[in-house]
N, C-alpha and C positions, 0 to 999 in steps of 0.2 A: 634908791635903797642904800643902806649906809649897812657894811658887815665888817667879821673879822676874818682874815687867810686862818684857816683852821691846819690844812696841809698844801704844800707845792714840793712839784717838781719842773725844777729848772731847763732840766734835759728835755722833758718832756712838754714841757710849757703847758702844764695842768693847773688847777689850784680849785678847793674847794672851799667856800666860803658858808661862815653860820650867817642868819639876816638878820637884821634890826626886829622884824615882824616874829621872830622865834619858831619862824614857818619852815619852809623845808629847804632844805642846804640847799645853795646853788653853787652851779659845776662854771668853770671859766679853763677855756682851751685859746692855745696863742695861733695859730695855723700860720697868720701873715707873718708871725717873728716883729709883731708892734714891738714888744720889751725884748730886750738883751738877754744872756745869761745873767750878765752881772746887777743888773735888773729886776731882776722880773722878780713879782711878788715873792712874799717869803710871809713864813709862818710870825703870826703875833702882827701884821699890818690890817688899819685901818683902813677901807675903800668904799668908793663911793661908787655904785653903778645900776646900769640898766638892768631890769628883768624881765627875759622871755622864757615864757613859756613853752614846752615841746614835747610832746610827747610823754605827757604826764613827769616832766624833769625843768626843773629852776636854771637859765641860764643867765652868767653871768656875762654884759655886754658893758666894755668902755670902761674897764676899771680904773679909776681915779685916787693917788693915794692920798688920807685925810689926813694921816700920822704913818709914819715907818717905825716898825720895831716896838707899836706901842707894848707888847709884851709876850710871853713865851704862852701864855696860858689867857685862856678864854675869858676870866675876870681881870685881868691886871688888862686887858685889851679893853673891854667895854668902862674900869674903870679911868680909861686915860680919853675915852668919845666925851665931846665938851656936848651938853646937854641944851639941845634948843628946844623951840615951840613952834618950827615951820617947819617940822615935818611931816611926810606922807606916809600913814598906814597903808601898806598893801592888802586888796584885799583878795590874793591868788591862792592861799596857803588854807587847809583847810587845817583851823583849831576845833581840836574836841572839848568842851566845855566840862569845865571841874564840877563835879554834883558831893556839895559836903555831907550832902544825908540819903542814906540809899534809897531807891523809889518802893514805896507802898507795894509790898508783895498781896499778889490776890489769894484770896482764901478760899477753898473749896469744900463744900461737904459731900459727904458720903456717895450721896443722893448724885451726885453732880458728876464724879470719878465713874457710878456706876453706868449714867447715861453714854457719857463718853462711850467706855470701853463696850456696853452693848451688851 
């Protein structure tokens, strides 16, 4: 999966990542102390990593940097990801599908209200 650091903290060796898939943020924790202070992800990097799943939460494993610093904001980051054709949809993230036209409301008569209610 390929994201952007949305937020990190250093101190705490946290960092939350948006996905490529627009799915549900994944969380990345440093425990072993892999990255440095000086280090370690920061907001606007590009990474590439593993995702598991937990406890209904996205985790991020092995983050790999694609670009550092590609920007401070969420679009200047995705517009500096160079754009391939080997990549993998994930399919863990549950998308609710856009409906451009509302569904056919059911119509009811009189008749129909009166059976109901008895």
């Amino acid at each position: 999966m390929i994201g952007i650091i949305l937020w990190s903290d250093a101190a705490d060796r946290k960092a939350v990542i948006w996905c490529e898939d627009q799915g549900d943020l994944a969380y990345f924790s440093d425990p072993d102390l892999k990255y440095s202070n000086d280090t370690f992800l920061d907001v606007g990097d590009v990474v590439e990593f593993e995702v598991k799943t937990q406890r209904n939460m996205r985790l991020a494993l092995n983050p790999r940097w694609i670009k550092q610093n590609a920007g401070s904001t969420l679009a200047d980051g995705l517009r500096a990801i160079p754009m391939t054709q080997d990549y993998v949809i994930s399919n863990t993230a549950q998308v609710i599908p856009f409906r451009a036209e509302p569904a056919p409301r059911a119509r009811h008569t009189r008749e129909d209200v009166k059976k109901r209610l008895g």
